[in-house]
N, C-alpha and C positions, 0 to 999 in steps of 0.2 A: 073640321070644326076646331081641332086642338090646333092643327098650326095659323087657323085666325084668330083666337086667343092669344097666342103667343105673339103673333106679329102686333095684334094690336098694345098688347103690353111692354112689346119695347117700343111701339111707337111714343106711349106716356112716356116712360122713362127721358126718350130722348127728348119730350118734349116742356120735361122738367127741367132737364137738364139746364135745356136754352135757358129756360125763365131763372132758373139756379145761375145760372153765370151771367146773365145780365143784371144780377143783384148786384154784382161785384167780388162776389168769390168763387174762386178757381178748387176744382177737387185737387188737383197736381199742386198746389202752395209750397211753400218750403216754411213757412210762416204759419204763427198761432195762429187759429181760426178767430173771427170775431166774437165778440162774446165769452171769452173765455178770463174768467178772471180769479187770482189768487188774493185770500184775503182784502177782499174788495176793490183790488187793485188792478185793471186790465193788462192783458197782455197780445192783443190785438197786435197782429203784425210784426210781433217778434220772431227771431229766428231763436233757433233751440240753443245758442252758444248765448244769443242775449239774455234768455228766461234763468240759464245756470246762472249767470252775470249777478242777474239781479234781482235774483232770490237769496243767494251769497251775500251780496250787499243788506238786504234786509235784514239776512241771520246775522250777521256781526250786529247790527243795532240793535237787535231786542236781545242778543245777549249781555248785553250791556243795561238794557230796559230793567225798572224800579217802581214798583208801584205801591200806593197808603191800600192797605187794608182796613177797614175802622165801621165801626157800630154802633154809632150814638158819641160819647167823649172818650169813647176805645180806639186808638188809631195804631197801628204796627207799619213796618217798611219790611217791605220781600225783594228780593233783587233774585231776577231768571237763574244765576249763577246759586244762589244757596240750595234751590233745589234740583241742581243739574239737567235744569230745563233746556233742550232743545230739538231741533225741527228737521226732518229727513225732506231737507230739500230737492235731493236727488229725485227721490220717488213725485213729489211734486211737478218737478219738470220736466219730468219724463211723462205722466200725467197731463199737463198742461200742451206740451208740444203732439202728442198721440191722441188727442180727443180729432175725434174726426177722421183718422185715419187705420181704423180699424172696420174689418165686417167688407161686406159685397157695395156695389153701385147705392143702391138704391141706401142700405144703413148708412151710409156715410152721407150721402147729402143732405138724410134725414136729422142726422145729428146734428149739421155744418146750420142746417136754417134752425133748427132749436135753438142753440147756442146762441144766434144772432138775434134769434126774436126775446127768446126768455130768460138766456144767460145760463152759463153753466161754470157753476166755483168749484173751484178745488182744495178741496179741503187738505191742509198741511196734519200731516201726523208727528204728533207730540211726545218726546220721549223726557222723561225726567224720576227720581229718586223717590217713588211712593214715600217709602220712609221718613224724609225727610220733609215732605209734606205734611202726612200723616203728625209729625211733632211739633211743626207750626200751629197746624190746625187744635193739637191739643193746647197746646198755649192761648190759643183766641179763646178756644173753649172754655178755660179757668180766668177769662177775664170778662166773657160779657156773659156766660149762663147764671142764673137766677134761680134756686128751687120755690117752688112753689110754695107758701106758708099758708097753712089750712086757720079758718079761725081757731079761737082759741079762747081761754079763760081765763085773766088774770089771778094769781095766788094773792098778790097784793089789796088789789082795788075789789075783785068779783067782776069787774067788766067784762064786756064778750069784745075780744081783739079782733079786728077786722082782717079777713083773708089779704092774699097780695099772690096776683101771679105772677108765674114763673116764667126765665128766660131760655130754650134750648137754641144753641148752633142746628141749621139746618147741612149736616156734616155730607148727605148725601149730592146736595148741590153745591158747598164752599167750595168743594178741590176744585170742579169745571170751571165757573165763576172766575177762580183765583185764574187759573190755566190759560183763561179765553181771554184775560186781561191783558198779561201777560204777553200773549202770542199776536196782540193786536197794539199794532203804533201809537195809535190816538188815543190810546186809552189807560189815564194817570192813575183813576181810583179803582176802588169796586167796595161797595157796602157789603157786607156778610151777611145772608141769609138766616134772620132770626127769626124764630115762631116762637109763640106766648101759650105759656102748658099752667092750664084752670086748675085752681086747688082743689082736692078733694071733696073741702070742708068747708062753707060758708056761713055764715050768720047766719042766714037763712033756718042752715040746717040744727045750727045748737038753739036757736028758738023755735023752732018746729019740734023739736025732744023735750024741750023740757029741762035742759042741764044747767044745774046751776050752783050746786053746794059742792064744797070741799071735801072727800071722801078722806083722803091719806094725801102726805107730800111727804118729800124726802130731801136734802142737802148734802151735797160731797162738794169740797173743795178741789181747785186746780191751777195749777202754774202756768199761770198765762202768760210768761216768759219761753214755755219752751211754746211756740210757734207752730210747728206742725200738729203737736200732739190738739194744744186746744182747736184748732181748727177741724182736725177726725172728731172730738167730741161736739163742736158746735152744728157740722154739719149733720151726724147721726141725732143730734137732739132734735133740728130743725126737721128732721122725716117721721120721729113721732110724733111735733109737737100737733095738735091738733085732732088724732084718730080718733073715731067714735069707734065704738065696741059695741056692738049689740047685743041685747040679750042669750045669753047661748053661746056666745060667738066666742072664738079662740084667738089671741094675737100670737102671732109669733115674730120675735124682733129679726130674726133674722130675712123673713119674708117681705117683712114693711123697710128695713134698711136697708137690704141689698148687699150684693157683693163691696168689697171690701178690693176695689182696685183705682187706679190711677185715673181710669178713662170718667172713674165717676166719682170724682173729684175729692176721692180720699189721698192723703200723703205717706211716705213716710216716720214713722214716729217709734221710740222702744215701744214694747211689746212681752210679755211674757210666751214662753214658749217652751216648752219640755224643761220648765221648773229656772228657765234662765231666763234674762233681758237680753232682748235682740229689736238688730232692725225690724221692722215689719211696715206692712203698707194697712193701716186703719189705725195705729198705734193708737189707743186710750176710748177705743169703740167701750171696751166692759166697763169702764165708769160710766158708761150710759143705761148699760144694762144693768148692772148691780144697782146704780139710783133708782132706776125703776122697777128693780125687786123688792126694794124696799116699801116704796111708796103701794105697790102691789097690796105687800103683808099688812102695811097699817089700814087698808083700804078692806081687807077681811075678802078680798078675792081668790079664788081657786088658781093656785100653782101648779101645772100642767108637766113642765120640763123646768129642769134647774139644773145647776152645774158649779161646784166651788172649783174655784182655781187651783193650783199644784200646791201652791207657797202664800204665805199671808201676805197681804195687801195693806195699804196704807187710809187708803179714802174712805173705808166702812169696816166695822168690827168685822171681826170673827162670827163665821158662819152665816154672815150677813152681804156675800158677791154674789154674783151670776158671772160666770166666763160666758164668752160665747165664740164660735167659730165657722167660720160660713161654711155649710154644706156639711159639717159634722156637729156642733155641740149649737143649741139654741136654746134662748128663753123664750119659754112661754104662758100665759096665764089663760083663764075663762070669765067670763063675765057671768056668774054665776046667781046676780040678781035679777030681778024683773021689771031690771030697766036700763037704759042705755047708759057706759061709759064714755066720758072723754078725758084722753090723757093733755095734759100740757107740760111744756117741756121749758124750762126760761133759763136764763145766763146773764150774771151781770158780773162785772170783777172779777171774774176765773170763781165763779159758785156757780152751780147745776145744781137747781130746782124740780122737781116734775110733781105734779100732782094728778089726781085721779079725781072727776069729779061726775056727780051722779043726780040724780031729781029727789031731791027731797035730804034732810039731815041723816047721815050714820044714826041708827038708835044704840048699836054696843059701842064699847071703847077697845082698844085691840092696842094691846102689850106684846113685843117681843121680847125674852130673854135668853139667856145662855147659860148652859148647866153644864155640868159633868167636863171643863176643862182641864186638860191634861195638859204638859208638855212634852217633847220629843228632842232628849237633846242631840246636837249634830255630830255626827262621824268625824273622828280626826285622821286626815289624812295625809300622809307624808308623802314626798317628793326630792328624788336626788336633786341637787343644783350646782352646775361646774364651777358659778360664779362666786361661791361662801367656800367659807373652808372647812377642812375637818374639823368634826365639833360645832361648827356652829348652824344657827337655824334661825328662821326669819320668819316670820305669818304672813301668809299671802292673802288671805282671808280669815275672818276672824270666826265665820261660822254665824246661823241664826236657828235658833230651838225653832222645831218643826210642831205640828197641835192638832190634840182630837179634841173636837166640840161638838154639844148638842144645843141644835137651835128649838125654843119651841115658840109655839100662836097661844095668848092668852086672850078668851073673847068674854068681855065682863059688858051685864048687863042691868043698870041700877045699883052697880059699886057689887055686886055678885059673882063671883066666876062661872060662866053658863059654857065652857067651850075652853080645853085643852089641847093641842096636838103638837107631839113633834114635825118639825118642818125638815128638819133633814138631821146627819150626822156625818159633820168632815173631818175629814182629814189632810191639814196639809203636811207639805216630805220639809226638815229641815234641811239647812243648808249646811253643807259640808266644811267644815273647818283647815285649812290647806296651812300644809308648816311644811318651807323648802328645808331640807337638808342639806350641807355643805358637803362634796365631796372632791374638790380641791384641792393637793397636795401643798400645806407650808414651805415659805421657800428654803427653811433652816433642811426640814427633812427633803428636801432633794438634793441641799448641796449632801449631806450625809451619804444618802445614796451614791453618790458618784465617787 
């Protein structure tokens, strides 16, 4: 029984075979099988010296290849070469010439007519510079993404400001995209994969609450010449502007702003920092937050978390910041009435506005003042310098008085005072006063000496 089974199964076989080779191809070939093709491109009856040939030939062209990136009136230019783009041809023609001749009789014819009825591509593998992608792509990113802006409530007019969505790079399909352009001849552009991110906060929603009066608002100025800085402030305003608060509910700015990095389209900008001004990447984020302490206090809402900065400030009195710091120090409030808030957040001119706005009119009026100031004056501290002489001394800084202060909440109701509380008591460090001292030898006393 087993050896006419057998016999009859090589009888198919060979009886494949014929019908296999009077197709027109030979298992023994020296030649690419039919069907076999490298980016779109056949290589049908090549010998394995032509496939290196002119695969070789290819990669010199597309290393040379340029293509427009662009998304909407965003357009950029990438050339294969800036991201150390290219292509292990080797393994491709080795691939391309070995299909088909690997495995027993029967796998290999079975392959030889796939190939020729359904086609079998080879796909080129891509070597190139993450990194350097990765910085292109953030560059596209800070040109065509869009945050979302939630409605809002004008301080000016009372109007309800109409939502607008947002733009994100779809960053997990751009690199392929880019890559497959790229690695393909005919192909000049490639559109950027964008998706459209819904506001939170719509019209809908502030007339479905109810919101509509002015609780508290607040003003700090800013220097819309330095460039990075108002940019971290316009963006962080732009992520509260809008948030409703519900009853109960707790904000915390650190939570609704986010980290504080590059990838999410904060910059470089000073910064304070263990009592100094330095680089930092969100620089002038706490003028968003201090604004909105303010507008908080006049607003008669519960203060959760707070934080005065090391050293005093320029944009709000004394006793009067919130620091904040992502993942350590945050502000926070409560919405401690019994009814929804919404903050709004505006900028015109280098001024940052924010208001807090609620259903129905404030009935108290709400005072902040400042009591019991002191001052702190600064340490003088001296310092050799080879470059003065003996005897003499120069300021390197002039020093600034350091200060204890007490903030407090005055809540008057009917011109009465119904409601006192301390709101905090700071302390900031003065700044230290620096006097180089010369220790230089005169050049009378060295000729002396000698």
């Amino acid at each position: 029984m087993k050896n006419w089974q057998s016999t009859i199964a090589f009888l198919l076989i060979i009886c494949f075979g014929i019908v296999f080779f009077a197709g027109g191809t030979s298992l023994f070939s020296s030649r690419v099988y039919a069907g076999v093709t490298v980016d779109g491109v056949s290589l049908a009856g090549c010998s394995r010296e032509d496939v290196q040939q002119l695969l070789a030939v290819w990669r010199q062209e597309l290393l040379q290849k340029r293509i427009k990136v662009y998304y909407g009136e965003n357009s950029f230019d990438l050339a294969a070469q800036q991201i150390d783009l290219d292509w292990d041809i080797a393994a491709a023609a080795n691939e391309a010439w070995n299909y088909g001749r690997d495995g027993g009789l029967w796998t290999r014819m079975k392959k030889i007519y796939q190939a020729r009825e359904e086609g079998y591509h080879v796909t080129l593998r891509v070597q190139y510079n993450k990194d350097k992608l990765d910085r292109y792509i953030a560059e596209w990113r800070q040109a065509v993404e869009r945050e979302p802006r939630n409605a809002a409530i004008s301080m000016q007019s009372g109007t309800v400001l109409p939502q607008e969505q947002g733009m994100r790079l779809a960053v997990e399909t751009a690199g392929p995209a880019v890559l497959k352009a790229l690695s393909t001849v005919d192909v000049p552009a490639v559109i950027l994969p964008v998706v459209t991110v819904p506001p939170e906060v719509t019209v809908q929603d502030v007339a479905a609450r109810g919101i509509g009066d002015l609780w508290g608002s607040y003003t700090t100025d800013f220097n819309e010449d330095d460039i990075n800085r108002s940019a971290n402030i316009i963006l962080a305003a732009n992520k509260i502007n809008g948030k409703i608060l519900e009853p109960g509910a707790v904000f915390s700015f650190n939570e609704v702003v986010g980290p504080r990095e590059k990838e999410y389209g904060f910059k470089e900008a000073m910064e304070l920092m263990d009592g100094e001004l330095v680089p930092g990447i969100g620089g002038g984020i706490c003028q968003v937050s201090s604004t909105l302490y303010n507008a908080v206090l006049l607003s008669n809402l519960t203060v959760v978390e707070r934080y005065n900065h090391s050293k005093a400030l320029g944009y709000v009195p004394l006793g009067r910041d919130a620091t904040v710091v992502y993942g350590l120090l945050d502000f926070k409030f409560a919405n401690n009435t019994g009814a929804p808030v919404l903050i709004t957040a505006e900028i015109q001119r280098g001024r940052l506005s924010i208001g807090l706005f609620g259903r129905g009119k404030m009935k108290e009026a709400v005072k902040i003042i400042s009591t019991d100031k002191k001052a702190i004056l600064p340490a003088e501290v001296r310092k050799e310098d080879q470059t003065l002489y003996l005897g003499e001394t120069e300021v390197e800084k002039p020093g600034k008085p350091g200060y204890e202060i007490t903030t407090l909440r005055i809540v008057e109701s009917g011109g009465q005072e119904i409601k006192r509380e301390v709101l905090a008591k700071d302390r900031y460090l003065p700044e230290d006063k620096i006097i180089k001292m010369g220790t230089r030898m005169p050049p009378f006393a060295r000729a002396g000496g000698e």
